[in-house]
PyMOL Python script that loads the backbone (N, CA, C, O; Angstrom):
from pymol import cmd

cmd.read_pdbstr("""\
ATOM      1  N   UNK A   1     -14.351  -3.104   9.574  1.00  0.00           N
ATOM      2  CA  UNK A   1     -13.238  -3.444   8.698  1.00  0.00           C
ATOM      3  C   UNK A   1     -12.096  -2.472   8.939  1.00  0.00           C
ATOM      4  O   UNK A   1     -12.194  -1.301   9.304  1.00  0.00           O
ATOM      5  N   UNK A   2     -10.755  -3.316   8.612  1.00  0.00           N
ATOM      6  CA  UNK A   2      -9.876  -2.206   9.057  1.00  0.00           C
ATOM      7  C   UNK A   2      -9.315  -1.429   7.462  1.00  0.00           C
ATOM      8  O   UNK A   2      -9.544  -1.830   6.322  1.00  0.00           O
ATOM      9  N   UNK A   3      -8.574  -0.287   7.874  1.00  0.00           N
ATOM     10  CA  UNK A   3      -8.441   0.150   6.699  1.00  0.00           C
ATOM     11  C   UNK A   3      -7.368  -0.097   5.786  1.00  0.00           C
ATOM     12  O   UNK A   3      -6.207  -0.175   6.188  1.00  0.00           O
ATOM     13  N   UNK A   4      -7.735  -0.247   4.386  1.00  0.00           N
ATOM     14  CA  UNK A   4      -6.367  -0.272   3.362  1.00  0.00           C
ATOM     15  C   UNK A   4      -6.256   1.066   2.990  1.00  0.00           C
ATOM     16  O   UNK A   4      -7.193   1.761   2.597  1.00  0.00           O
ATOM     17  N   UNK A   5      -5.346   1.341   3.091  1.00  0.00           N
ATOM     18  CA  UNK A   5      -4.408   2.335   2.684  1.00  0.00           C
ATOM     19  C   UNK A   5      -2.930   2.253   1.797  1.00  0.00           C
ATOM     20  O   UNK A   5      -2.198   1.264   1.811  1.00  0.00           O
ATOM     21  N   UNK A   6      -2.750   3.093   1.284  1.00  0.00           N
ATOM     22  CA  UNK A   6      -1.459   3.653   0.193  1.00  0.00           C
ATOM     23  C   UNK A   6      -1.122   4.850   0.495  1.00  0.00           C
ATOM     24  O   UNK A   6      -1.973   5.734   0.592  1.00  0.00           O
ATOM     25  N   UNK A   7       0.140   5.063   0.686  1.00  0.00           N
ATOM     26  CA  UNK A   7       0.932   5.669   1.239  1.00  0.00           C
ATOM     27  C   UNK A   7       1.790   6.486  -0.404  1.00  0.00           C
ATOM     28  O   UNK A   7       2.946   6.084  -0.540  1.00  0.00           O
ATOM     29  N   UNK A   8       1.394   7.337  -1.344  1.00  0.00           N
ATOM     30  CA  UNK A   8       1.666   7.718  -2.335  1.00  0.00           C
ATOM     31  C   UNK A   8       2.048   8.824  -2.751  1.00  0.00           C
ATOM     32  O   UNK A   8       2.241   9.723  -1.932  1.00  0.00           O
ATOM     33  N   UNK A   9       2.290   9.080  -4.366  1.00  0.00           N
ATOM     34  CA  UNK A   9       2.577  10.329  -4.105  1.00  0.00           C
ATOM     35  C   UNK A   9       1.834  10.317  -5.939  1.00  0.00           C
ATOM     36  O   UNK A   9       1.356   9.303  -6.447  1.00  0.00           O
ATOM     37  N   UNK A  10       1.913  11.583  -6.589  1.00  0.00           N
ATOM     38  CA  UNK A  10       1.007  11.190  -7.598  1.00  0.00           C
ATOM     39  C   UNK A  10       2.350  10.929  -9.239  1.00  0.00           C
ATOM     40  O   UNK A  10       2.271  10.197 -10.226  1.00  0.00           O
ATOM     41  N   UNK A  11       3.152  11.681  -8.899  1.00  0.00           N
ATOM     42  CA  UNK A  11       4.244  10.877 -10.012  1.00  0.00           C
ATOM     43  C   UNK A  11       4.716   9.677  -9.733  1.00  0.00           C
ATOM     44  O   UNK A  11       5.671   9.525 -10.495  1.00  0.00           O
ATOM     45  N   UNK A  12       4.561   8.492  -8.903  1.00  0.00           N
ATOM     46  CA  UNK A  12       5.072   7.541  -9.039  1.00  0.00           C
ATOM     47  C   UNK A  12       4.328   5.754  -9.841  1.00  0.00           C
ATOM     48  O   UNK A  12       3.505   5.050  -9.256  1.00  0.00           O
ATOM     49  N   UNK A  13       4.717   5.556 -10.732  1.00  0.00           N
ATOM     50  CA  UNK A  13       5.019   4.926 -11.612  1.00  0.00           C
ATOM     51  C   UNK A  13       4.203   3.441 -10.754  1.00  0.00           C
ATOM     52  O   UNK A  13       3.149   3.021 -11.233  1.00  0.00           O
ATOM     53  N   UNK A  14       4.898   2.656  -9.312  1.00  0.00           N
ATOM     54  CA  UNK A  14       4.455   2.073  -8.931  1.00  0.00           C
ATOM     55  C   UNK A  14       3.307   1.546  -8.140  1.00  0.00           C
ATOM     56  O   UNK A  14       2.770   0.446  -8.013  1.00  0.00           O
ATOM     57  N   UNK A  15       3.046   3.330  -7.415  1.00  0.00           N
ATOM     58  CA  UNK A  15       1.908   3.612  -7.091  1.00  0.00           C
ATOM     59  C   UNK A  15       0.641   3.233  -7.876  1.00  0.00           C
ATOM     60  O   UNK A  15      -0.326   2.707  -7.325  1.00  0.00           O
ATOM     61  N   UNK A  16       0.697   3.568  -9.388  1.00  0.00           N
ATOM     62  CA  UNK A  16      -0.757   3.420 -10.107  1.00  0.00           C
ATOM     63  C   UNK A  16      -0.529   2.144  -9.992  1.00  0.00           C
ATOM     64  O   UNK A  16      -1.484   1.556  -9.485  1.00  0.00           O
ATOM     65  N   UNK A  17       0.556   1.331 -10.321  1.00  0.00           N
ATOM     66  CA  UNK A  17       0.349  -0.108 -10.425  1.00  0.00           C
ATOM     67  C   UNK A  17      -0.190  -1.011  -9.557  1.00  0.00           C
ATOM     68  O   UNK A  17      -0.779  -2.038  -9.892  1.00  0.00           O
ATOM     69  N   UNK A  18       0.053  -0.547  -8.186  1.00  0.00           N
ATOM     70  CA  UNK A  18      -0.652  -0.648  -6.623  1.00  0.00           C
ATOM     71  C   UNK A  18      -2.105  -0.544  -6.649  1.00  0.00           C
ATOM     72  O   UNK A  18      -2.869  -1.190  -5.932  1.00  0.00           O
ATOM     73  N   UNK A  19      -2.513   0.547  -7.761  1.00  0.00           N
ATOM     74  CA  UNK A  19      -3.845   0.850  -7.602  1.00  0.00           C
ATOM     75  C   UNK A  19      -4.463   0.319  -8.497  1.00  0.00           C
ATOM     76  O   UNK A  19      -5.646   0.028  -8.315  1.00  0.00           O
ATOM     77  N   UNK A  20      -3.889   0.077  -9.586  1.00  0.00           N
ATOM     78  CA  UNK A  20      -4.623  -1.019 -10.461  1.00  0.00           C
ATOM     79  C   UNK A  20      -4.672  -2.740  -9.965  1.00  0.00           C
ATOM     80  O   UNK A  20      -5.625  -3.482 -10.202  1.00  0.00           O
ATOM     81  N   UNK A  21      -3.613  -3.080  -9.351  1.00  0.00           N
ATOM     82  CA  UNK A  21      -3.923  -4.364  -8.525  1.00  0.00           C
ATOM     83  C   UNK A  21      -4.882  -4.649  -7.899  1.00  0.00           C
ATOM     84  O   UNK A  21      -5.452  -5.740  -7.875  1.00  0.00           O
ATOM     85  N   UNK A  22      -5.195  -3.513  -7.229  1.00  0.00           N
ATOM     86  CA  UNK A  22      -6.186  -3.542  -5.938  1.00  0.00           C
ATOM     87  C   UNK A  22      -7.883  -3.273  -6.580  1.00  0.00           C
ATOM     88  O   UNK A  22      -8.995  -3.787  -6.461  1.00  0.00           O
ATOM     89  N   UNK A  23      -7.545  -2.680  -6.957  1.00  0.00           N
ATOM     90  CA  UNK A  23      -8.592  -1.681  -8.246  1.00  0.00           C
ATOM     91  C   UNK A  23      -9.259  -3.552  -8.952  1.00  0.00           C
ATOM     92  O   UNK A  23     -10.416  -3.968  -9.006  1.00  0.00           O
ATOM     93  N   UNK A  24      -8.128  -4.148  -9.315  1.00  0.00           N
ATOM     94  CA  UNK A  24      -8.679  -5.319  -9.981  1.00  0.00           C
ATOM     95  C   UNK A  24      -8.906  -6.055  -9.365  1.00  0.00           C
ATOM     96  O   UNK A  24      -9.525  -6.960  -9.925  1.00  0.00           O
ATOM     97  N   UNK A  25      -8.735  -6.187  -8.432  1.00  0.00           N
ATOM     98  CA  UNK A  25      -9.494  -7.652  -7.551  1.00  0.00           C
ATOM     99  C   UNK A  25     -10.120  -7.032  -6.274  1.00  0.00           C
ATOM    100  O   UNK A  25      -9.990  -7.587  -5.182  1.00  0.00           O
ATOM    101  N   UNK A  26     -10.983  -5.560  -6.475  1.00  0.00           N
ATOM    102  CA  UNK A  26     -11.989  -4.894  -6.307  1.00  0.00           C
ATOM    103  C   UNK A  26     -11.763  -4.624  -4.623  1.00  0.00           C
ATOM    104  O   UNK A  26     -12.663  -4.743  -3.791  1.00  0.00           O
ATOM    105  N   UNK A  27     -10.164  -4.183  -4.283  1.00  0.00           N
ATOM    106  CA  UNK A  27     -10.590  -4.261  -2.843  1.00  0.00           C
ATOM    107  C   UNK A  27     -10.443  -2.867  -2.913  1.00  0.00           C
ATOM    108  O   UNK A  27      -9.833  -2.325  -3.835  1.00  0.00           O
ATOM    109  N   UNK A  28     -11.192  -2.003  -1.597  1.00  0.00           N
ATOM    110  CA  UNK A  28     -11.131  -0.537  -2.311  1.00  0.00           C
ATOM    111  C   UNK A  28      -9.973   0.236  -0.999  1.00  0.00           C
ATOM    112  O   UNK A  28      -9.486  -0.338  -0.026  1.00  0.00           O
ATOM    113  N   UNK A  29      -9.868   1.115  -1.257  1.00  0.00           N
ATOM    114  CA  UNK A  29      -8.566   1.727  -0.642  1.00  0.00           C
ATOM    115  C   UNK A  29      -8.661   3.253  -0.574  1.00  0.00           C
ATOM    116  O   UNK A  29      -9.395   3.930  -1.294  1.00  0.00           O
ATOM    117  N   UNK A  30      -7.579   3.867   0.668  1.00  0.00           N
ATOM    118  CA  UNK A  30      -7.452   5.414   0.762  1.00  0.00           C
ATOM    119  C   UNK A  30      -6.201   5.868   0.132  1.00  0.00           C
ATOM    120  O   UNK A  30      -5.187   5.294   0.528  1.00  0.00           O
ATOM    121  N   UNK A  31      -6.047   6.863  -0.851  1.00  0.00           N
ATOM    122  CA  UNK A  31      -4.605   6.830  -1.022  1.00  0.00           C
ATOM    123  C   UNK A  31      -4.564   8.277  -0.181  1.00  0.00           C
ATOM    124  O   UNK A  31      -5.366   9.211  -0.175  1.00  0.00           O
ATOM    125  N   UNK A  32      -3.182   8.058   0.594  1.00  0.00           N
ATOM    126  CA  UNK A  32      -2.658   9.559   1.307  1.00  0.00           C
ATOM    127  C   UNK A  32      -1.589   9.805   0.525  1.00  0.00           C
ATOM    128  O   UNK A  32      -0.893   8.961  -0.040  1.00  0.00           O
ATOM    129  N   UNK A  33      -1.432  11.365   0.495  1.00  0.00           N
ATOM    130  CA  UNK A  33      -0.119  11.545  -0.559  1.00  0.00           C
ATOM    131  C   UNK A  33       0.664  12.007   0.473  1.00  0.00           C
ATOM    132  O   UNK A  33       0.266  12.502   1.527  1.00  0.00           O
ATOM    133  N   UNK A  34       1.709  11.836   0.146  1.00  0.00           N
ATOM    134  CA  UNK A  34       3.229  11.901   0.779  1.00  0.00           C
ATOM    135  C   UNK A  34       3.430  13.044  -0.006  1.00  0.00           C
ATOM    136  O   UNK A  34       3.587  12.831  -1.209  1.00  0.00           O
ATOM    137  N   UNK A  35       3.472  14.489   0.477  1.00  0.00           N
ATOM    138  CA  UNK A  35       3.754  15.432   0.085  1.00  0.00           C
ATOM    139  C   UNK A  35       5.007  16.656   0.742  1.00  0.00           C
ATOM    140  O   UNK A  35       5.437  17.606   0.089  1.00  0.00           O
ATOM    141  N   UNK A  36       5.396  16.314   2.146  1.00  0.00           N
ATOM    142  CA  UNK A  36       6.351  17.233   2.828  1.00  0.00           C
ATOM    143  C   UNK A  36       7.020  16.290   3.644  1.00  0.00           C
ATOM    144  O   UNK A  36       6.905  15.065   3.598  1.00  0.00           O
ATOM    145  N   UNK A  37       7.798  17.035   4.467  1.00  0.00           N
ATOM    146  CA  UNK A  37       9.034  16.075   4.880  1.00  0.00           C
ATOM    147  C   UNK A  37       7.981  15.667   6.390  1.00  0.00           C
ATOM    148  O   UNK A  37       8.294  14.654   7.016  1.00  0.00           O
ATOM    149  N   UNK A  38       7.295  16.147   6.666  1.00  0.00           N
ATOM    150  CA  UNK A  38       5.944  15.346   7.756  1.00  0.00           C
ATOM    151  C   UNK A  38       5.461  14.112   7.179  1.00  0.00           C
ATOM    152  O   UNK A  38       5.535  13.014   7.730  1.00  0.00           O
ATOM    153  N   UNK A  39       5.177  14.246   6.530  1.00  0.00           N
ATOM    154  CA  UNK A  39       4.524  12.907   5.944  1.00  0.00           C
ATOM    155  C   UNK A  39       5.705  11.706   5.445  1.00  0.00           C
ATOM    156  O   UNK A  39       5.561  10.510   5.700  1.00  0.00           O
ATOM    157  N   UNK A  40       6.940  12.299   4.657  1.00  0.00           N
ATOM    158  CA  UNK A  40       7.957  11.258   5.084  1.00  0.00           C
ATOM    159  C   UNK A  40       8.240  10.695   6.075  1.00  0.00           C
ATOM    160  O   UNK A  40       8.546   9.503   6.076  1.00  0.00           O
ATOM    161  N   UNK A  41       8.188  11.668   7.481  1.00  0.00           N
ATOM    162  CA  UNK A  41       8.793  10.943   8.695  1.00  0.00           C
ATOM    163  C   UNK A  41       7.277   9.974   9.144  1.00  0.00           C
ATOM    164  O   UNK A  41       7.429   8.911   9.745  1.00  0.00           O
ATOM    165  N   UNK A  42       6.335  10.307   8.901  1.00  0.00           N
ATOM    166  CA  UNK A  42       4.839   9.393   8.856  1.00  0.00           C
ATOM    167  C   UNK A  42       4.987   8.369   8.589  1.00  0.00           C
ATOM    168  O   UNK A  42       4.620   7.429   9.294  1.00  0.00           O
ATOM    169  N   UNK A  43       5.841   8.210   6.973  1.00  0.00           N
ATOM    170  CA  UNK A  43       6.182   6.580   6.129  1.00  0.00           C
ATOM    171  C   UNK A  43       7.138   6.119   7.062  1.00  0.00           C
ATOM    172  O   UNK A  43       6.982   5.084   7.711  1.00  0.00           O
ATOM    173  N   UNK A  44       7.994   6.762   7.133  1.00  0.00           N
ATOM    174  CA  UNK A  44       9.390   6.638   7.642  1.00  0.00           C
ATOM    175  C   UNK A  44       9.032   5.593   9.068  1.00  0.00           C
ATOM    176  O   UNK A  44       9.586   4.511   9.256  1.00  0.00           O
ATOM    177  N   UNK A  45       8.106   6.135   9.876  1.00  0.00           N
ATOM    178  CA  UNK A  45       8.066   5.850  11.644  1.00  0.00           C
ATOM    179  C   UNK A  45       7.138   4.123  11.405  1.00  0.00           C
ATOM    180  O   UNK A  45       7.442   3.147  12.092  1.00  0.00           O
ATOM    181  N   UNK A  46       5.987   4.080  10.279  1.00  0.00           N
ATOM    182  CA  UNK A  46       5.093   3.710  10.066  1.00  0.00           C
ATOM    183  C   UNK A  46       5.989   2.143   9.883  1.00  0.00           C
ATOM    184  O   UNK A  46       6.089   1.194  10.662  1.00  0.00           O
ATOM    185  N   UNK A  47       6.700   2.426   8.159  1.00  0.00           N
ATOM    186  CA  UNK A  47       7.406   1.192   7.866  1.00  0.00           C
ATOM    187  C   UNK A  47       8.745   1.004   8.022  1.00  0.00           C
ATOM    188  O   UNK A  47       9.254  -0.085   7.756  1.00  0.00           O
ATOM    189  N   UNK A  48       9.333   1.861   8.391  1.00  0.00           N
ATOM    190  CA  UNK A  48      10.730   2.048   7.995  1.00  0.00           C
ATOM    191  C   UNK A  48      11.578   1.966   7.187  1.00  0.00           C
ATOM    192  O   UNK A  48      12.692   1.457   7.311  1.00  0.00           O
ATOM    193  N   UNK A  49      10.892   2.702   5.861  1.00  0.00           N
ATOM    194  CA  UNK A  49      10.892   2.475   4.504  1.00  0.00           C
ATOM    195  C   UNK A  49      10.554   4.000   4.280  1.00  0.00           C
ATOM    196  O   UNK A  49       9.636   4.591   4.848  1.00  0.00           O
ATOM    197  N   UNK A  50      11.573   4.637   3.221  1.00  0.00           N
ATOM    198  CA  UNK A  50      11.595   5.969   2.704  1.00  0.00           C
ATOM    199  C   UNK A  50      10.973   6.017   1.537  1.00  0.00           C
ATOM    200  O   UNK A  50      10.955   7.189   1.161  1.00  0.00           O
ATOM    201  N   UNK A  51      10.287   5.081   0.536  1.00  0.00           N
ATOM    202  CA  UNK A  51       9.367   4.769  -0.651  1.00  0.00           C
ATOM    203  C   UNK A  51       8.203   4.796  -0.582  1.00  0.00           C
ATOM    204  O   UNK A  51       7.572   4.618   0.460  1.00  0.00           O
ATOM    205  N   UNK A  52       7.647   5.061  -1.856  1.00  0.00           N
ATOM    206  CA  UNK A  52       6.135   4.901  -2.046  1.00  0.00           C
ATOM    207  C   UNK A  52       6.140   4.044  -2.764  1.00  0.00           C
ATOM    208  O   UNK A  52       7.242   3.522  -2.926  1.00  0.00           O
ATOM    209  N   UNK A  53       5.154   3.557  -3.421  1.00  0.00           N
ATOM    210  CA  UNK A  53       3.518   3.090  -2.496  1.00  0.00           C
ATOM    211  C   UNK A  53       4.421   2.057  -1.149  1.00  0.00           C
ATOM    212  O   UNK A  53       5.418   1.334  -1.138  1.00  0.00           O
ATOM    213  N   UNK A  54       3.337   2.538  -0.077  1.00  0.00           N
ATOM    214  CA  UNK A  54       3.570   1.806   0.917  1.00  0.00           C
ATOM    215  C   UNK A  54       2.149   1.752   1.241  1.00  0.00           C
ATOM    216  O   UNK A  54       1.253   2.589   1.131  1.00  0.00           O
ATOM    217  N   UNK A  55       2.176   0.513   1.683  1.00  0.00           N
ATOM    218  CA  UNK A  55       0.726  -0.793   1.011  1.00  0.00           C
ATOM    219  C   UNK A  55       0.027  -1.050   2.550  1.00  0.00           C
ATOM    220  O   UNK A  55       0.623  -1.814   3.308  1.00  0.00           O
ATOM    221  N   UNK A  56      -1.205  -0.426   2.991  1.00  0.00           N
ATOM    222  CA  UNK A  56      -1.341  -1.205   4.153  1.00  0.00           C
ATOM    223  C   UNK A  56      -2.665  -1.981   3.910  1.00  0.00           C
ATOM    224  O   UNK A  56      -3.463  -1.055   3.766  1.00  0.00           O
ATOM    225  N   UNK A  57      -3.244  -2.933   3.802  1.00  0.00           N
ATOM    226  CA  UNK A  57      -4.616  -4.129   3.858  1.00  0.00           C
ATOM    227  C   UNK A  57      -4.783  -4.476   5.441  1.00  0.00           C
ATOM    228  O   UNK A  57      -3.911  -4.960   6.163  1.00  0.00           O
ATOM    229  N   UNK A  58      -6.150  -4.102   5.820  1.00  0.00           N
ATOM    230  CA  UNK A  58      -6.900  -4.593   7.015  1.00  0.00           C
ATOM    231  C   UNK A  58      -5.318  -4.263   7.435  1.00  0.00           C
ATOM    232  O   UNK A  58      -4.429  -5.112   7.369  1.00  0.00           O
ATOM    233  N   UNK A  59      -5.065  -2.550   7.987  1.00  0.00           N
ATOM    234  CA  UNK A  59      -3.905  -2.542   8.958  1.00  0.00           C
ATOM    235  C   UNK A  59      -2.650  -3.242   8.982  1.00  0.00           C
ATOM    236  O   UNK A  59      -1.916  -2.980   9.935  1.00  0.00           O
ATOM    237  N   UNK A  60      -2.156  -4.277   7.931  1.00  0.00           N
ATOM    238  CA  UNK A  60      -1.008  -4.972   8.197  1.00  0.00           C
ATOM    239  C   UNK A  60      -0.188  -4.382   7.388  1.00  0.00           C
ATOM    240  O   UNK A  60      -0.622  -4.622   6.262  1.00  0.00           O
ATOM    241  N   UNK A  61       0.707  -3.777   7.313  1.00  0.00           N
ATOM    242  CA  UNK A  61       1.782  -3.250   6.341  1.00  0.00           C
ATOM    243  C   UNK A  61       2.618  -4.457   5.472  1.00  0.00           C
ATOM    244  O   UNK A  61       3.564  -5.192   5.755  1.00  0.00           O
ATOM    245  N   UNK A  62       1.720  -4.259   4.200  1.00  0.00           N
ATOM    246  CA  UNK A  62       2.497  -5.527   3.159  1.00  0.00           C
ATOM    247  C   UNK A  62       3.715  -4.533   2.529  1.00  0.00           C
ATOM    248  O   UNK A  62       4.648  -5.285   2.247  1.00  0.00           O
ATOM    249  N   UNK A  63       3.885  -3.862   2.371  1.00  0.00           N
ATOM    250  CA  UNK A  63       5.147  -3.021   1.575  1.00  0.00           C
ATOM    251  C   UNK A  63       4.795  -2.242   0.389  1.00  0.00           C
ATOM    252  O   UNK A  63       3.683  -1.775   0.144  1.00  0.00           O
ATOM    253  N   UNK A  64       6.114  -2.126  -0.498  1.00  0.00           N
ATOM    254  CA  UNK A  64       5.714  -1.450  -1.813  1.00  0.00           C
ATOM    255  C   UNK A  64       5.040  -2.264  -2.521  1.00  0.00           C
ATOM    256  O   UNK A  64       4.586  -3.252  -1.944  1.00  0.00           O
ATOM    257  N   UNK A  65       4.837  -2.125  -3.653  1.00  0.00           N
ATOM    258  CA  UNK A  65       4.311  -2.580  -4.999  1.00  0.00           C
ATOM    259  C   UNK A  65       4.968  -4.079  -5.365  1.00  0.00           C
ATOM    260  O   UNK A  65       4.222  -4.960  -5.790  1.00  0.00           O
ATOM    261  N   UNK A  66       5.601  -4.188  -5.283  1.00  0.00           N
ATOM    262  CA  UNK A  66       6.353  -5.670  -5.763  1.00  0.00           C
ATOM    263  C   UNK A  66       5.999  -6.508  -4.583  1.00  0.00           C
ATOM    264  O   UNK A  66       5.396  -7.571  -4.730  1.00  0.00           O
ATOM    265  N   UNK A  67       6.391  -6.014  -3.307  1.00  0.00           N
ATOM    266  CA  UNK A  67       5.379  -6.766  -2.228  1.00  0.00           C
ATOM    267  C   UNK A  67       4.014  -7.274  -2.375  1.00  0.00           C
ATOM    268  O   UNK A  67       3.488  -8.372  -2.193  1.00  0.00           O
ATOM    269  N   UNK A  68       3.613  -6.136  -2.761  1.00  0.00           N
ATOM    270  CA  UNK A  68       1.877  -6.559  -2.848  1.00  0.00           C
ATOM    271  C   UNK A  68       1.401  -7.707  -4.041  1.00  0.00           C
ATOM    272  O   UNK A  68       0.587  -8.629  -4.096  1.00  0.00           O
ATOM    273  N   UNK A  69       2.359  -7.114  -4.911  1.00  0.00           N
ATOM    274  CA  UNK A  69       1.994  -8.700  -6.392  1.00  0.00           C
ATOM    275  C   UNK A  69       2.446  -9.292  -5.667  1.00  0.00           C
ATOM    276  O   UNK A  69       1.653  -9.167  -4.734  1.00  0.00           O
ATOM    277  N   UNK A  70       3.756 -10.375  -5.095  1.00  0.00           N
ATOM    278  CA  UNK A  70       3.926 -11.143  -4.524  1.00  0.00           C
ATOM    279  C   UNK A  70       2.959 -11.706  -3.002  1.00  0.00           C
ATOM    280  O   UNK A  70       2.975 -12.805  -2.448  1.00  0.00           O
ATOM    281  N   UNK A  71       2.193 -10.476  -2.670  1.00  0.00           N
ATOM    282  CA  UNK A  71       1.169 -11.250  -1.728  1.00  0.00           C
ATOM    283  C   UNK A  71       0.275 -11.612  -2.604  1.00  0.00           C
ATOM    284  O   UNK A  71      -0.643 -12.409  -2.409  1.00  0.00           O
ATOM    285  N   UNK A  72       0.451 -11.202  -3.304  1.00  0.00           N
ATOM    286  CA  UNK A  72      -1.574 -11.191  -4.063  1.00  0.00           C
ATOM    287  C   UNK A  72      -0.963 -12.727  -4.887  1.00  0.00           C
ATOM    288  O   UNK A  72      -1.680 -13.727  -4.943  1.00  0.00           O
ATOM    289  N   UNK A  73       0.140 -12.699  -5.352  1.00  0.00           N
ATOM    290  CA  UNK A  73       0.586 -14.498  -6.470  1.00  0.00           C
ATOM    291  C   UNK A  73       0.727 -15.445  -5.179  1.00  0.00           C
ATOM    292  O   UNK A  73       0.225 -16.564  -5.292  1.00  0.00           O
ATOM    293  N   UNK A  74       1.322 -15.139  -4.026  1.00  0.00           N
ATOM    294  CA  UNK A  74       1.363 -16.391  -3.244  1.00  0.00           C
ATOM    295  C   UNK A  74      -0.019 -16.713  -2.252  1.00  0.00           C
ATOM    296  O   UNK A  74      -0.084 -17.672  -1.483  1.00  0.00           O
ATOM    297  N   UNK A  75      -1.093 -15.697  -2.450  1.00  0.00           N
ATOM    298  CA  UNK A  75      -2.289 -15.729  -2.128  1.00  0.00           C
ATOM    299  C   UNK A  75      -1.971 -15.267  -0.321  1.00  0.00           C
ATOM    300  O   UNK A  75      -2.988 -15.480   0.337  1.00  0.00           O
ATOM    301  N   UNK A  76      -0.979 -14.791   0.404  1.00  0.00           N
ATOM    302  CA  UNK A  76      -0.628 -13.876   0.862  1.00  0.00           C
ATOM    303  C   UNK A  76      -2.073 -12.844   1.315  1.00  0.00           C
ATOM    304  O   UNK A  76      -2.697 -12.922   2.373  1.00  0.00           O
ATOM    305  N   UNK A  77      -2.308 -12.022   0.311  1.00  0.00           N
ATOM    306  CA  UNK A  77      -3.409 -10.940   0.307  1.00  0.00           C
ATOM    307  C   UNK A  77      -4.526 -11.633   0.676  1.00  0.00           C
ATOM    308  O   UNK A  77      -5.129 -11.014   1.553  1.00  0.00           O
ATOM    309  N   UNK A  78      -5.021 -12.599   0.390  1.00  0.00           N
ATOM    310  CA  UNK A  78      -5.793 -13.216   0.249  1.00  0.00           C
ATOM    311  C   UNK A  78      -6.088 -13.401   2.184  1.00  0.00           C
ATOM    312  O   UNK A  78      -7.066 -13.037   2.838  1.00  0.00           O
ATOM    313  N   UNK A  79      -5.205 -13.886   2.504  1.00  0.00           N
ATOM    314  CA  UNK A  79      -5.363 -14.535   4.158  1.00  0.00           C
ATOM    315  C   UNK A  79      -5.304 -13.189   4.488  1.00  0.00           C
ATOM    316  O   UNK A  79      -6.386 -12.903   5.001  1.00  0.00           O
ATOM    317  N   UNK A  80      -4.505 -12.133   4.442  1.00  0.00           N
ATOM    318  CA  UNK A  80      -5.012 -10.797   4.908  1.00  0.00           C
ATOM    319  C   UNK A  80      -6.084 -10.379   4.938  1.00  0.00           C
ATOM    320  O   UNK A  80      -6.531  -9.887   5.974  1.00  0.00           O
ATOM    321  N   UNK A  81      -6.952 -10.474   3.565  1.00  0.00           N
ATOM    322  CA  UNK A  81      -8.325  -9.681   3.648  1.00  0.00           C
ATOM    323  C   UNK A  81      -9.092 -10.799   4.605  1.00  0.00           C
ATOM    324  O   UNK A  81     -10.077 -10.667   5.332  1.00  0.00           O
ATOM    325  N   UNK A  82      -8.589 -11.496   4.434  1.00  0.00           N
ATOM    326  CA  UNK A  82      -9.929 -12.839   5.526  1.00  0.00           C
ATOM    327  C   UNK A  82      -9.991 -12.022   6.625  1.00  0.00           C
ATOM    328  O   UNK A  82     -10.979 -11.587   7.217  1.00  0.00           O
ATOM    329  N   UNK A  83      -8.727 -11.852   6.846  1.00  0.00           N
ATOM    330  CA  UNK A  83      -8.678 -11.144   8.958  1.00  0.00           C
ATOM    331  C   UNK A  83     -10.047 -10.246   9.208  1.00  0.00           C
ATOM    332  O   UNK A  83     -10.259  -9.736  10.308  1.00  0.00           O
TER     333      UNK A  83
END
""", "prot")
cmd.dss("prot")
cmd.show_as("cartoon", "prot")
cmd.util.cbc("prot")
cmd.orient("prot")
Protein backbone atom coordinates (compact mmCIF):
# COMPACT_ATOMS: atom_id res chain seq x y z
CA UNK A 1 0.00 0.00 0.00
CA UNK A 2 1.13 3.34 -0.74
CA UNK A 3 1.35 5.90 1.82
CA UNK A 4 -1.18 8.63 3.15
CA UNK A 5 0.32 11.28 4.49
CA UNK A 6 -0.35 15.03 5.96
CA UNK A 7 1.83 17.47 5.57
CA UNK A 8 1.02 19.63 9.06
CA UNK A 9 1.82 21.61 11.56
CA UNK A 10 0.19 21.31 15.12
CA UNK A 11 -1.67 24.90 15.43
CA UNK A 12 -3.55 24.57 12.41
CA UNK A 13 -7.21 24.57 12.66
CA UNK A 14 -7.60 22.61 9.24
CA UNK A 15 -5.20 20.12 9.82
CA UNK A 16 -7.30 18.42 12.81
CA UNK A 17 -10.18 18.65 10.48
CA UNK A 18 -8.08 16.55 7.85
CA UNK A 19 -7.56 14.23 10.62
CA UNK A 20 -10.84 13.81 11.78
CA UNK A 21 -12.10 13.10 8.13
CA UNK A 22 -9.76 10.50 7.64
CA UNK A 23 -9.85 9.36 11.28
CA UNK A 24 -13.73 8.84 10.33
CA UNK A 25 -13.88 6.84 7.50
CA UNK A 26 -10.96 4.87 9.22
CA UNK A 27 -8.22 5.39 6.65
CA UNK A 28 -5.06 5.67 8.74
CA UNK A 29 -2.28 8.17 7.99
CA UNK A 30 1.41 9.74 8.84
CA UNK A 31 1.28 13.22 9.90
CA UNK A 32 4.84 15.08 9.21
CA UNK A 33 5.09 18.44 10.79
CA UNK A 34 6.20 21.28 8.83
CA UNK A 35 8.40 22.84 11.27
CA UNK A 36 11.54 24.95 9.48
CA UNK A 37 11.98 26.60 6.35
CA UNK A 38 13.35 22.77 5.02
CA UNK A 39 10.34 21.33 5.33
CA UNK A 40 8.49 24.35 3.67
CA UNK A 41 10.62 24.07 0.63
CA UNK A 42 9.60 19.96 1.03
CA UNK A 43 5.67 21.25 0.75
CA UNK A 44 6.67 23.83 -1.46
CA UNK A 45 8.72 21.32 -4.27
CA UNK A 46 6.10 18.45 -3.36
CA UNK A 47 2.74 20.57 -4.20
CA UNK A 48 3.43 23.84 -4.99
CA UNK A 49 1.46 25.05 -2.34
CA UNK A 50 2.90 27.06 0.79
CA UNK A 51 -0.18 25.60 3.25
CA UNK A 52 -0.96 23.00 5.50
CA UNK A 53 -2.60 20.24 5.68
CA UNK A 54 -1.32 19.05 2.48
CA UNK A 55 -3.19 15.73 1.88
CA UNK A 56 -1.42 12.85 0.18
CA UNK A 57 -3.78 9.16 -0.19
CA UNK A 58 -2.04 6.06 -1.85
CA UNK A 59 0.75 8.83 -3.07
CA UNK A 60 -1.61 11.13 -5.08
CA UNK A 61 -1.56 14.65 -3.75
CA UNK A 62 -5.37 15.61 -3.16
CA UNK A 63 -4.55 19.13 -1.50
CA UNK A 64 -5.59 20.97 1.63
CA UNK A 65 -8.52 20.25 3.70
CA UNK A 66 -11.38 21.58 1.61
CA UNK A 67 -9.87 19.44 -1.19
CA UNK A 68 -10.09 16.41 0.67
CA UNK A 69 -14.03 16.95 1.82
CA UNK A 70 -14.67 17.63 -1.69
CA UNK A 71 -12.88 14.28 -2.71
CA UNK A 72 -14.34 12.38 -0.02
CA UNK A 73 -18.44 14.21 -1.13
CA UNK A 74 -17.76 13.59 -4.84
CA UNK A 75 -16.49 10.06 -3.88
CA UNK A 76 -13.14 11.25 -5.47
CA UNK A 77 -11.26 9.55 -2.27
CA UNK A 78 -12.99 6.78 -2.73
CA UNK A 79 -11.43 5.79 -6.44
CA UNK A 80 -8.12 6.84 -4.83
CA UNK A 81 -8.07 4.38 -2.05
CA UNK A 82 -9.20 1.60 -4.70
CA UNK A 83 -5.68 2.25 -6.54
Amino acid sequence: MKKNKIYCTDSCPFCQRAYQLLERRGIPFKKHYVKDSNDWDEVKELTGRNTVPQVFINGVHIGGFDDLSAADQSGRLDKILAQ
